[in-house]
Phi, psi and omega in degrees: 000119201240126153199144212255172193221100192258118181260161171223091252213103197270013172174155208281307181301311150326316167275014187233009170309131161312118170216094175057057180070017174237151151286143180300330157317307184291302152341293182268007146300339189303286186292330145284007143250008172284344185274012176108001160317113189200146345295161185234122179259158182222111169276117184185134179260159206229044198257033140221351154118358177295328184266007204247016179247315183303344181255358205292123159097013184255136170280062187235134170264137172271092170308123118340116191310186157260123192355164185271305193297013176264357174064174203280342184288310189290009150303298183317323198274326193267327148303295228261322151310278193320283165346292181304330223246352162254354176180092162320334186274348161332096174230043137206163162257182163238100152276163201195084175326115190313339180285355181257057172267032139260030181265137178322154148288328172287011125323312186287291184322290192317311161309317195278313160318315172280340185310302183332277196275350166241084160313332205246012196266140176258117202295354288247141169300161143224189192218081196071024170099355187236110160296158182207210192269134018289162179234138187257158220203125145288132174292319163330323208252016200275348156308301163284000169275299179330308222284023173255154204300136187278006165251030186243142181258136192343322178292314164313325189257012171276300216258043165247309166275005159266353193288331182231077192102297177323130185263137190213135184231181192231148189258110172285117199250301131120048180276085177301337171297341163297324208226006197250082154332165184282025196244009122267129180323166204244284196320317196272024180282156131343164170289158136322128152280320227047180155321126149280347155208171180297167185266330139321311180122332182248178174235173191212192193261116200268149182319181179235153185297058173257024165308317157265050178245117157311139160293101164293302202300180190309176143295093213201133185285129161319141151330121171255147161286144177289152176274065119277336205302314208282323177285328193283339182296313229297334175319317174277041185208076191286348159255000000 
């Protein structure tokens, strides 16, 4: 069971926002792949080469966006292309705002778990009852993700692509990084709760934190996507 990780990032300063002494990009690559994420993409444009240093020695492709008038959906489309098209075998994402850098990896594992016995459900963590973020997307529903309106903002195009037949349930997680953006403190977060039973039905092993782990290893620039890839897709992508 292969499910990817589309971080998505609306401006270069956004994906290097400082999170608790990291760029939020890096973080949170960190952190979905300790939670079992892969392949993992960061849609973010980059024109001077900062966000592809900020990622450097991380296993992440680095997107080009999709034009800006494609709006958040044709982001969303364009991270889940890029995802298929580094492992075909993708049969879900993690969309995944860049601003939402506290979310756990035993968030993710949990998501990625539950996927397993529901393939076709679109996941969202919550927190005290409010859903949030990452949102798991099965790539089967990625067509009725294009066809949705390009002014609908990310919270909106979960209860859009859901509005019809698709089924989408929410996981109590007890992650305050699902539903706190970074625009809350890390120190100021809610307690962790965790899951109150796995989310699976079993139980498993939570990722390990190595997001507040130093980087050793060598240094090596992310995989890049081409940017011509994202103008030759974007014709088949009215949203």
């Amino acid at each position: 069971m292969t499910v990817a990780a589309v971080v998505l990032a609306a401006t270069p300063e956004s994906a290097l926002a400082d999170a608790d002494g990291m760029p939020s990009a890096r973080r949170i690559a960190d952190v979905a792949w300790a939670g079992g994420a892969v392949p993992i993409v960061v849609v973010a444009h980059d024109p001077d080469g900062s966000v592809a240093q900020a990622l450097a020695g991380s296993p992440v492709t680095l997107a080009e966006p999709a034009p800006a008038e494609h709006g958040s959906v044709g982001q969303m489309a364009r991270g889940i292309d890029v995802a298929v098209g580094a492992v075909h075998e993708t049969q879900a994402v993690l969309v995944w705002p860049a601003s939402m850098a506290w979310v756990g990896p035993e968030t993710v594992t949990s998501l990625i778990e539950a996927h397993g016995p529901s393939p076709h459900d679109v996941l969202r963590p919550a927190f005290d009852g409010q859903p949030g973020w990452p949102a798991l997307v099965p790539v089967q529903h990625l067509q009725a993700l294009r066809a949705l309106a390009r002014d609908r903002v990310p919270e909106d195009l979960m209860a859009d692509l859901t509005s019809d037949g698709i089924v989408s349930r929410v996981l109590e997680l007890g992650d305050p990084g699902a539903v706190h953006d970074r625009s809350t403190a890390r120190s100021s977060l809610p307690p962790y709760v965790g899951p109150t039973q796995p989310a699976a039905g079993h139980v498993h092993e939570w990722g390990a934190g190595v997001a507040d782990q130093p980087e050793d290893g060598p240094l090596e620039g992310p995989s890049l996507a081409p940017y011509g890839q994202a103008a030759a897709e974007e014709p088949d992508q009215p949203g």
